[in-house]
Every structure is written in structure tokens, then in C-alpha cells.
C-alpha positions in Angstrom: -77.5 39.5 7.9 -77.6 42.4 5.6 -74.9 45.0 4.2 -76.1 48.4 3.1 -73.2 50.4 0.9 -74.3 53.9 0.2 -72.8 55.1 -3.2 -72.6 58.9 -4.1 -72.7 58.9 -8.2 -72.7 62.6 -8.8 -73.4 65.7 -7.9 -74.2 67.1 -11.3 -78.0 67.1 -12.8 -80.6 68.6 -11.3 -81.0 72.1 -9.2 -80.3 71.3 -5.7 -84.1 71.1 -3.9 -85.9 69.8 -1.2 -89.4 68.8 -0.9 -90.0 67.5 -4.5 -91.3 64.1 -5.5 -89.6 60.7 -7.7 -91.1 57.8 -8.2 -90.0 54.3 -10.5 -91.0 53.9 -14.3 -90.6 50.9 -14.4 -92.0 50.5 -18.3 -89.0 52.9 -19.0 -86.5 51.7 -15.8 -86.1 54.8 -15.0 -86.0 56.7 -11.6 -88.4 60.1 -12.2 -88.2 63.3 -10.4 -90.5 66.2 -10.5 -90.5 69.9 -9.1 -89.6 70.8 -5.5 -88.3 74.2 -4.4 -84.9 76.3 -4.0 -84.9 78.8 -1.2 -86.1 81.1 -3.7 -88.2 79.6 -6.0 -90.7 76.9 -6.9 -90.0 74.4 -9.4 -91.8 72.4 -12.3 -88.7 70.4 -14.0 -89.1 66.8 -14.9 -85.8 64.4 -15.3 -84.9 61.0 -14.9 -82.0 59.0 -13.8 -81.1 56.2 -15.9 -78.2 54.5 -13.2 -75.3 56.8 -14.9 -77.1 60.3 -15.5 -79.7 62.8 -15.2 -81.8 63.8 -18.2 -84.2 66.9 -18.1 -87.0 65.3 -20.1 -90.1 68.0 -20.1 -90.3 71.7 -18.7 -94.0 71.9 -19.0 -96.6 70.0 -16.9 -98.2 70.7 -13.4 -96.7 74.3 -12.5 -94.4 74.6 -10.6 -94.6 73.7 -6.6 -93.5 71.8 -3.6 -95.1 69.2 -1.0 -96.6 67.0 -4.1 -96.7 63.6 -3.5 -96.4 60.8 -6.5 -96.4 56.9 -6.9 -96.3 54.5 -9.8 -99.8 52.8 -11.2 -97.7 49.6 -12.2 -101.4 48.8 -13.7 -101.8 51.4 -16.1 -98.1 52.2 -16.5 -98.3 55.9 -15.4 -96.4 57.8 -12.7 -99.5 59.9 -10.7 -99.2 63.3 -9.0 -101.6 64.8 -6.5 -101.4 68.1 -5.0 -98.7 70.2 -3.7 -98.3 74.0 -3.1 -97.7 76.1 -5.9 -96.9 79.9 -6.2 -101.3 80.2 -5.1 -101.2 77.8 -2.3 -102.5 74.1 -2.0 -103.6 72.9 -5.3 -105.9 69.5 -5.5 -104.8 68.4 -9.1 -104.5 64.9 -10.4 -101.7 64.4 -13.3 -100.4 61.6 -15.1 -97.0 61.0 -16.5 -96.8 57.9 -19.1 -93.5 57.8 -20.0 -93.0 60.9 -22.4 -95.5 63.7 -21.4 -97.7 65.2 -18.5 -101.9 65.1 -18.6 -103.4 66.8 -16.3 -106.5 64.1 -15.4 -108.5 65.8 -12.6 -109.5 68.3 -11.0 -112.0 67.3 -8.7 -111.4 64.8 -5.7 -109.3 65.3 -2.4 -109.4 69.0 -1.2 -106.2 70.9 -2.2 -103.0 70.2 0.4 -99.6 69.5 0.4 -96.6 66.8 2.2 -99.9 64.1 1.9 -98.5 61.0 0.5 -99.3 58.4 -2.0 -98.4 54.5 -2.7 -99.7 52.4 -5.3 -101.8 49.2 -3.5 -100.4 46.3 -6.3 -103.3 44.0 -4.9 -106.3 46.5 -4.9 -105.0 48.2 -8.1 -105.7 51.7 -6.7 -103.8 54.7 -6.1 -103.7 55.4 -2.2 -103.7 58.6 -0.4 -103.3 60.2 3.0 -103.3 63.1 5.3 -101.6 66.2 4.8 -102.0 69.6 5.6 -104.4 72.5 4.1 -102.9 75.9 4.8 -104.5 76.0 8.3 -105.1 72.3 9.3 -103.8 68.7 9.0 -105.7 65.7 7.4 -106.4 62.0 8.1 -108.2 61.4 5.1 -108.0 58.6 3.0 -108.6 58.1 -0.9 -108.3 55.9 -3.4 -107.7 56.7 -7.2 -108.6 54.1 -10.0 -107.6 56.1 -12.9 -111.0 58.3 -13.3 -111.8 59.3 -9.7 -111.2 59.5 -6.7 -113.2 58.3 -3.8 -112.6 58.8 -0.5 -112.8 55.2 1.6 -112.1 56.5 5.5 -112.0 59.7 7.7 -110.6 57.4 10.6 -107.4 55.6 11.3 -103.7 57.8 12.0 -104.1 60.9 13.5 -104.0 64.1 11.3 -100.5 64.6 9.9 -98.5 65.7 7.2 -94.8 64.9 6.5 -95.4 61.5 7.0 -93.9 58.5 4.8 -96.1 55.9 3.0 -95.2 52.9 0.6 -96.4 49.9 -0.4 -94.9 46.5 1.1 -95.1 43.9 -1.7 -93.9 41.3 1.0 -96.6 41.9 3.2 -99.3 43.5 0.3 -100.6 46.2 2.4 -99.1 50.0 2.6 -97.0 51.0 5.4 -97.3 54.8 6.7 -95.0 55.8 9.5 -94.7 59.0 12.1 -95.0 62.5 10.2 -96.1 65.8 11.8 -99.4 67.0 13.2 -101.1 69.9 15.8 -100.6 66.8 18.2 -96.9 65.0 18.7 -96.6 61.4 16.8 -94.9 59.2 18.3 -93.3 57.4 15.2 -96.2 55.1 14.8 -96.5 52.4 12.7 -99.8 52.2 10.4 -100.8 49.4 7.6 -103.6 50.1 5.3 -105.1 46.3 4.5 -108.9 45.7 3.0 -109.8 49.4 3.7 -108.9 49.5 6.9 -105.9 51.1 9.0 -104.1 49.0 11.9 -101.7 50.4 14.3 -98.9 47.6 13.7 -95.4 49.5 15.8 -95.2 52.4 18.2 -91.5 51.4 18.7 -88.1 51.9 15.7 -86.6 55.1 14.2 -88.7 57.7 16.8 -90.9 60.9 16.1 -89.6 61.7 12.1 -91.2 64.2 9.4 -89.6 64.8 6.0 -87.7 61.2 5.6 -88.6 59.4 2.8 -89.5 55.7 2.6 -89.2 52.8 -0.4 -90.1 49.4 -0.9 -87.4 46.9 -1.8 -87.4 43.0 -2.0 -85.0 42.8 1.0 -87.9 45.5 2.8 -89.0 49.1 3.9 -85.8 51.4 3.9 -86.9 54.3 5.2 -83.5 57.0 5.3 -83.0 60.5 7.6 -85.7 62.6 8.4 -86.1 65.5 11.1 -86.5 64.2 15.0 -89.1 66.7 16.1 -88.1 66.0 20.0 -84.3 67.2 19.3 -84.8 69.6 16.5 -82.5 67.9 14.1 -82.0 65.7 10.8 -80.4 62.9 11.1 -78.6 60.5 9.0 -79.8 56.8 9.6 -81.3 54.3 7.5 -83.6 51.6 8.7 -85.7 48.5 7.2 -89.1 47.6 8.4 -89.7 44.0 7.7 -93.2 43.8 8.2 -93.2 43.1 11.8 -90.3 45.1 13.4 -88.2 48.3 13.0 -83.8 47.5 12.6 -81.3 50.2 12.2 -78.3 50.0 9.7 -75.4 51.3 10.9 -73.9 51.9 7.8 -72.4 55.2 6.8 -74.2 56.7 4.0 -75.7 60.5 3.0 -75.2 63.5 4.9 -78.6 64.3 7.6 -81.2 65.7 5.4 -84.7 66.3 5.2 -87.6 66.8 2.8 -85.6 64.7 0.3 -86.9 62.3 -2.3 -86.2 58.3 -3.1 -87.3 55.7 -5.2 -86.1 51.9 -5.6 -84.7 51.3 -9.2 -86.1 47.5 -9.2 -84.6 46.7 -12.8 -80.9 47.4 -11.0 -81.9 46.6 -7.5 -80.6 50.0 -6.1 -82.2 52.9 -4.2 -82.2 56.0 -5.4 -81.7 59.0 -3.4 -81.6 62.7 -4.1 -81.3 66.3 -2.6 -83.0 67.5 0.6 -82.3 70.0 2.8 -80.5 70.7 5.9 -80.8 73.9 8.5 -82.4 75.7 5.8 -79.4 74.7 2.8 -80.4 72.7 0.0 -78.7 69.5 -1.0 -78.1 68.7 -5.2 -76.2 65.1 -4.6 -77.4 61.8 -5.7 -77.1 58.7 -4.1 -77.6 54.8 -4.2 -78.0 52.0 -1.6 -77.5 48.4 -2.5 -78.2 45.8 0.0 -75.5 42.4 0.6 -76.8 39.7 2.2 -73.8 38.3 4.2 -73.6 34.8 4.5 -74.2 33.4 8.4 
């Protein structure tokens, strides 16, 4: 049996926002965080959290915008942003954050969208992405970055969606993708991504969510909150996918929130959790889940 403690560390650091992106340096061991929005404005701030504090670290980099989606190239040692919707809509850039600064690395590749997601396949050494929405239709396209390109290795697999959740399972070594949001309803489906190919693994666990967000740990996939699109409302639940099946903790943690942002800090062996949103007021707290294994 497990034990998940939610800590709140502070509620000082960055803007409260929802729908920006974080991610785990691990050369640097620490948790990054980029852009996002207020109900007023886009933003293009970069910090990290260190396990005591927040530290802005660079103003300048992709412009500001929402709906990006970023993982960590463990390989090459370099946080990697795609996409998102600035002040002109959709954008379809590639940048690169290695620890100090912000290169923008491409331009060419995916077509521009936003809420797509991306995981980092440890085995494959690529940077994986799907779906996601243009601003008039949803995608179930999948890509693969290698540090120079992007190629795109299937048009089939999920359904078209955005707002979905994606991470890579180092227990299992394939990505997991769960639920999101598309024309069509999803019924929190479970998707791996193995070899190229998608299987549909689960149709059964935490139900029909958009805007959670979803980390690997070494105890599993904790996936937190998220908005039920059958009753209209965030919730505040964490789970753990273990490969094969869907539990619930029932643990009392964060407020319900959506469009909010986590990563695993693997050097402390906490997740990371910060912001969101909830009927339409942004969040600015930070929190921290550390898993107990309780003796049988």
C-alpha cells in the first residue's frame, strides 16, 4: 500500500496562471516553468523551483502564450517547447532551453496548435508529440523530434483531441496518453505509444478528463484534477496508473483545478504542482506529493 501527502510550500513566486507548461532539469535538479496566461494577458516568464523557492531566471525566449506543451530530452540535456497560442494564434515553433538560455531551433515541422502534448521516449531517444487543436479543428497526429527535425511517424491511433495528458512510463518504456477533449466525447481512454505504434490499453479509471496534468514517478503515473466534461466540473483527485490498471488516492491534497502544470522532481522524489484555474479564477499556489509505501 501507498500513502500520498500533499504539501502546500508557498504561495509566493510566480503570477498566478493556468495553461502554461514545466518540465524536470534534471542536469540542474530543478523543476522549470514557462509562460501560460492571466485572464488578461499572455505570458513568456521562465522560473524554476529549486524545492524551497521560485527564481525568475529569463524574461526573453518564445513570446509569450498559452497551450505550449514541453518535455525533457534527458539525451541531449535540454528542456523542448512546441507550439502554443500566442497574441497571433497557434504558432508551430520548436525551442530549446539548456539550462541557462532559450534557442529557438525550428520552425518548420508539425502545423501550428496548441494543448498538444509531448513526452520524452527514454528508449527511442526521441521527443514525442500528439494531437491538439488548430484554431478550427483537432489533431491525432504523431511526431517525433530528434533534435534537428521533426518527422511525423502516424496519422492513426487516438481520436483527434486536445487537452489530453501524455508522459513517458520508465516502468513500462512506452508513453501513456489518457482522455482529453475532441468534436467527439472521449471516454477517458487509455493509449500507449510502443515501437511506433498506438494500443488502446484502458477504457476504465479516472473518467472523461481535459486540462489534468500527468507525471511519471518510480512508484507510477500520477495523474491529479482535471475537468469532467460529463458534469461540467474540476475536480480534485489524484490517481496512479501502474501500467495495467487505473487506482484512486483518497488523499486530501490541492484545491479542483484545471489547466494546471506538474513535473516530478526525481533528485527529491517529490511532485511538483503549480497554479491552474478554476470557474474562470486563476490559481498562484505551489504544491508537492510524496508517496509512503506503508508496510503490509
Amino acid at each position: 500500500m501507498e500513502k500520498y501527502l500533499w504539501t502546500q510550500k508557498q504561495d509566493i513566486g510566480p503570477p498566478v496562471r493556468n495553461s502554461h507548461v514545466m518540465s524536470y532539469h534534471s542536469s540542474k535538479e530543478r523543476v522549470l516553468l514557462f509562460g501560460g496566461a492571466t485572464s488578461t494577458q499572455n505570458l513568456g516568464d521562465t522560473w524554476e523551483w529549486d524545492g524551497h523557492e521560485w527564481t525568475e531566471v529569463a524574461d526573453t525566449g518564445p513570446s509569450p502564450r498559452w497551450g505550449s506543451a514541453m518535455t525533457y530530452d534527458s539525451s541531449r540535456k535540454k528542456s523542448v517547447l512546441f507550439g502554443g497560442n500566442s497574441l497571433g494564434g497557434p504558432e508551430n515553433d520548436t525551442w530549446e532551453w539548456n539550462g541557462d538560455e532559450w534557442t529557438q531551433v525550428a520552425d518548420t515541422g508539425p502545423v501550428a496548435r496548441r494543448y498538444h502534448r509531448l513526452a520524452y521516449d527514454t528508449k527511442e531517444h526521441r521527443v514525442v508529440l500528439f494531437g491538439g487543436e488548430t484554431s478550427s479543428s483537432f489533431l491525432n497526429d504523431t511526431w517525433e523530434w530528434d533534435g534537428h527535425e521533426w518527422t511525423e511517424v502516424a496519422d492513426t491511433g487516438p481520436s483527434p483531441r486536445a487537452y489530453h495528458m501524455m508522459t513517458y512510463d520508465e516502468s513500462s518504456k512506452n508513453v501513456v496518453l489518457f482522455s482529453g477533449f475532441g468534436q467527439q466525447q472521449i471516454p477517458g481512454d487509455t493509449w500507449t505509444w510502443k515501437d511506433k505504434k498506438w494500443k488502446n490499453v484502458q477504457d476504465m479509471g479516472p473518467g472523461p478528463l481535459a486540462s489534468s496534468s500527468m507525471v511519471s514517478t518510480i512508484y507510477g503515473v500520477i495523474l491529479f484534477g482535471g475537468f469532467n466534461s460529463i458534469n461540467n466540473e474540476s475536480n480534485d483527485n489524484t490517481w496512479k496508473w501502474d501500467g495495467k490498471y487505473w487506482s484512486q488516492s483518497e488523499d486530501i491534497g490541492p484545491s479542483p483545478r484545471s489547466n494546471h502544470a506538474m513535473a516530478y522532481h526525481a533528485k527529491r522524489d517529490r511532485v511538483v504542482l503549480f497554479a491552474g484555474g478554476l470557474a474562470g479564477v486563476n490559481i498562484g499556489d505551489t504544491w508537492e506529493l510524496k508517496i509512503e509505501s506503508i508496510p503490509k
